[in-house]
Every structure is written in C-alpha cells, then in structure tokens.
C-alpha positions, 0 to 999 in steps of 0.5 A: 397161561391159566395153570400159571396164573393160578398157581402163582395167586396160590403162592402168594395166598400160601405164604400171606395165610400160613397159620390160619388154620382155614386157609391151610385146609383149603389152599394147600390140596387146591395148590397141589391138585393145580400141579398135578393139573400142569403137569398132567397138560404138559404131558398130554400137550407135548409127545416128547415128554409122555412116558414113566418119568411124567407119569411118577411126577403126575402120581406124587402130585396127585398123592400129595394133593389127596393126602392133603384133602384128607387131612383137611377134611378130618381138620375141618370136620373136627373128627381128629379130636374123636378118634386117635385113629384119625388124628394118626391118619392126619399126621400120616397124610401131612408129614408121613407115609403119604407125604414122602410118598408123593415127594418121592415119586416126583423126585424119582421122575425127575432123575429118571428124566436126567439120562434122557435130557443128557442124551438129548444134549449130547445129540444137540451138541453133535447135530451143532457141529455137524450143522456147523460143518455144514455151513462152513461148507456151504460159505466156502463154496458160496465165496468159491462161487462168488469169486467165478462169478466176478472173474466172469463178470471181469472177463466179460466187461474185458470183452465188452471193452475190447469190442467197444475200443475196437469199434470206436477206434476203427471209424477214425482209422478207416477215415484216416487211411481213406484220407491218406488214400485220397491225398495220395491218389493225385496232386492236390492245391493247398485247400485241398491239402489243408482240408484233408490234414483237418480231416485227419486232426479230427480223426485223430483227435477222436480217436485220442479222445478214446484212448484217454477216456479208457485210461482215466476209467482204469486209472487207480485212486490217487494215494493220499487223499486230503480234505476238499471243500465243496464250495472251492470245487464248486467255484472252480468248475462254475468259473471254467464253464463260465465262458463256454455258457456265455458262447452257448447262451447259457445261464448256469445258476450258482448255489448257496455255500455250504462250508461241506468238506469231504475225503477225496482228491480235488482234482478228481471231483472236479473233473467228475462235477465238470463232466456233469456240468457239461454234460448239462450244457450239452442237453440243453438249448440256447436260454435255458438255465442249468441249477448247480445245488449243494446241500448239506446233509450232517445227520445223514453224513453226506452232502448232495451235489444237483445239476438240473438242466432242461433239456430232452430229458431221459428215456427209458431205452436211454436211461437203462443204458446210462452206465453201460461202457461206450453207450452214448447219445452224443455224436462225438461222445465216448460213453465212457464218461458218466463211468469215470465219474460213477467210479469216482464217486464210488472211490470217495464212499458216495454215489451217482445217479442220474434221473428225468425230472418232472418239468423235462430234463436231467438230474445228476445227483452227486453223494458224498460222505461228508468229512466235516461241516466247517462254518460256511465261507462268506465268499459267493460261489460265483465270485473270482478268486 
C-alpha cells in the first residue's frame, strides 16, 4: 500500500511541476528509485514471480533511476556548463545510452515473462475443465443419490403405512368377527341383538373412517384452482361448528375480516381449517374459549390463520410426533389428519405448524401465500349467510 501511495503522489507531482528545472531534478530518479523499490517487493513478496524476468525489470528501473540521479547532480551542481564532457554525460543518462538501456531490460522481462503467463493460462483452462468434469461428476452421483434416497424414504413411509393400516384395521375387524361369533353362539332377544348390531356399526365405522382418511392423504390436488377468500372460508367453518360448540359449551371467538385472497380449492381449505377447529374443541374443556385469528400479512405475501385453544397443551413426546402417520392421542383418532392438512397446506405453497403456548394450550398456525389483498368485506365473520 505505501509504494502505491507513493507513487501516485509522485505522479501528480511530475505532471503539476514538468518544466520546473528543480522539481525535475528531484522527482524523476525518486519516481524511478520507488519503481524499482515495488517491484523489487513483489519480487521478494511472491515466489512464483522471482527469476530472470524480474530481475531484468528490477535492473531497468535501477539503471533509469541512477541515470537520472547523475543527470540531476551534474544539473543541480552547474558542472554541465564546465565541462562538454559532463554536459554529453547528461544527455546520455537522460536520453541516450543509459536511458534505452534501462527501457530495454524492462521490456525485455516483460516478454520474457509472456511464455510463462500463457503457459500458466493454458494450465488454468485445462485444470477448469478437468475441475468442471469433476463437478459434473459429483452433481450427477449427488442427484443419483438423492434420487436412492427418496425411493427409500417413499418405501419406508409405504411400509409405515402399510404397518399402521394393518393395525388400525385390525381392532375393529377382530371385534366384529367376536361380535359376529358371539351372536352366533345362542339365540339372543332383541336387546341384545340391537346392542351386538350397534357394536359392529361402530366397528365398522371406524374402520371407514381409516379408510377414508388414507384416501383423502393420497388423493392428488384438484386441478383448476381458483381464487378463495379467507373470510367466506373462515365464515363457513365458524357456522358448521357453531351447533357442536353449543353442545360442548364452547365459545369459538371470530376474527376481524381481512379481505385476503388466496390460490387453492375451497373446499380443501376449509375441510384443512375445520379439522383444526375441531381438533380445538376436542382439547379443550366445557368454558373454555377457542381464538380463530386472521391476519394479513401484504409485505411478506402471506396471511396466517391461528386457532388457539386452552386445552392440555402439547408435550414434547407428543409434539415431536404431530406429523407421524397414525400417531394420535385421541381414542377414536386416525392420526392421519393433521397430515392431510400439512399436505394441503404444502399443495397451496403455505405451511402448518403447530406449537404449546405460553398460558397452556395449542396453537395451529395456518400460512398462506396471498393471491390478492381486496378491500375487506363489511360483512362480520360471524354473521349467516
């Protein structure tokens, strides 16, 4: 940095002070003797670049800057207009023998090191293609891999599944074949019958309930896609659980209109916002209340949809195990639920998560991209339609 600096405050001197007969005599060799000292630093600096070439470099610059200093001695000291001797020994040292010479051996280092940085260019280009090969290499083994791995975490999940379907489909099975066993056995009066028939309608419901879980969590996105208001959603879910909170002695708090719109089929949202609705209901106890919030997000491009409830909250055993397929805490759940609507959610470009809040209970946050941002509907959420 200091050579650099010097050099260019001697640069700005030499072209200010040309002519002054003075300046001359003190800034050209100076000016020479600093490239000589770069140069020279470079030299010792980096290894790659000591050898002849440098050394020729470093010789001009020294031979020009001792050129020069003789000149402005013999200017300085008045001995030109003595002797006709000196007075050549100036014109020499400026523009002659002594002046080429130095210019020569710079120009000659510079071509000599021409071979040299074109060899190491040619080295460079074929040390980029191999290194380029070699990446080449390594993202297709890399996709290969990728590819193992999610054929492998699909057959695990396929053998997840399968374990989990043939488990939950099991219990009501057996207890309809003890049922059916049972009823065959003796002559039974119609109490009986009527109870044995109402055991088997819920075994078989349940095990309906299974199967229809599993299809909507493998049923592919609905084609077509249009434009869904947040609020009308919101409102339609609000007005389905309305006589079932009433039952539970629920309060479900409605939220303030937002006038989002999002992309994605409506009737997916809402059977994804009524699950965590009643999910909700289902954690909590007769007088709780259950917050629904929506708000919108325009800078982020996203509005969130939060159901809070007051319930047991969520451990940490639990938590970690939210998403797992047939994972559930409720005696007549299919924990495939909360899956289905993570999907959804994915399908839509949003997310789900669900965490334990700080006053006890559950928070489903709901994130979705936002198509829109219309003016809000002067309609209340909690208003029939």
């Amino acid at each position: 940095m200091l050579p650099c600096a010097l050099l260019t405050v001697h640069t700005v001197l030499l072209a200010s002070l040309t002519g002054v007969p003075l300046a001359d005599a003190v800034l050209r060799p100076s000016w020479f003797a600093l490239l000589y000292w770069f140069f020279r630093g470079i030299g010792r600096r980096y290894a790659d670049l000591r050898g002849l070439p440098m050394r020729w470099i470093e010789s001009g610059f020294l031979v020009l800057a001792a050129g020069f200093a003789t000149s402005s001695a013999i200017a300085l000291l008045g001995l030109a207009a003595q002797s006709p001797a000196l007075q050549q020994l100036q014109v020499v040292c400026e523009r002659g023998a002594f002046f080429l010479l130095g210019l020569t051996l710079i120009a000659f280092g510079l071509m000599s090191w021409l071979p040299t940085v074109l060899e190491s260019h040619r080295l460079l280009r074929q040390r980029f293609a191999w290194t380029h090969g070699r990446l080449q290499d390594a993202e297709h083994a890399r996709s290969r891999m990728e590819a193992r791995l999610v054929e492998a975490d699909r057959l695990g999940l396929l053998g997840e599944l399968a374990a989990g379907v043939a488990h939950d489909l099991r219990n009501p099975l057996a207890i309809i074949r003890g049922t059916a066993d049972s009823l065959g056995r003796r002559a039974r009066s119609a109490d009986e019958v009527k109870e044995h028939i109402e055991v088997l309608r819920r075994s078989i419901d349940r095990a309906d309930k299974t199967i229809t879980a599993l299809i909507d969590l493998g049923r592919p996105p609905r084609a077509g896609a249009r434009s869904t208001a947040i609020d009308t959603v919101v409102r339609d879910v609000l007005a389905l659980v309305l006589v079932e909170s009433r039952r539970l002695q629920l309060t479900i708090s409605s939220p303030r209109t937002t006038g989002a719109i999002v992309r994605g089929d409506r009737a997916l949202l809402q059977q994804t916002l009524l699950n965590l609705v009643l999910n909700a209901m289902q954690a909590s106890r007769a007088g709780d209340t259950i917050a629904v919030r929506t708000r919108c997000h325009p800078a982020l491009g996203a509005v969130a949809i939060a159901v809070d409830d007051r319930g047991c909250g969520l451990p940490e055993n639990v938590r970690r195990q939210l998403f797992t397929p047939f994972f559930t805490t409720k005696p007549d759940g299919t924990g495939l639920g909360l899956l289905s609507c993570r999907r959804i959610a994915l399908e839509m470009g949003g997310r789900l998560g669900i965490t334990p809040r700080r006053r006890g209970g559950a928070r489903a946050l709901l994130l979705l991209p936002l198509a829109s941002t219309p003016q809000p509907e002067r309609q209340p959420l909690g208003a029939p339609r």
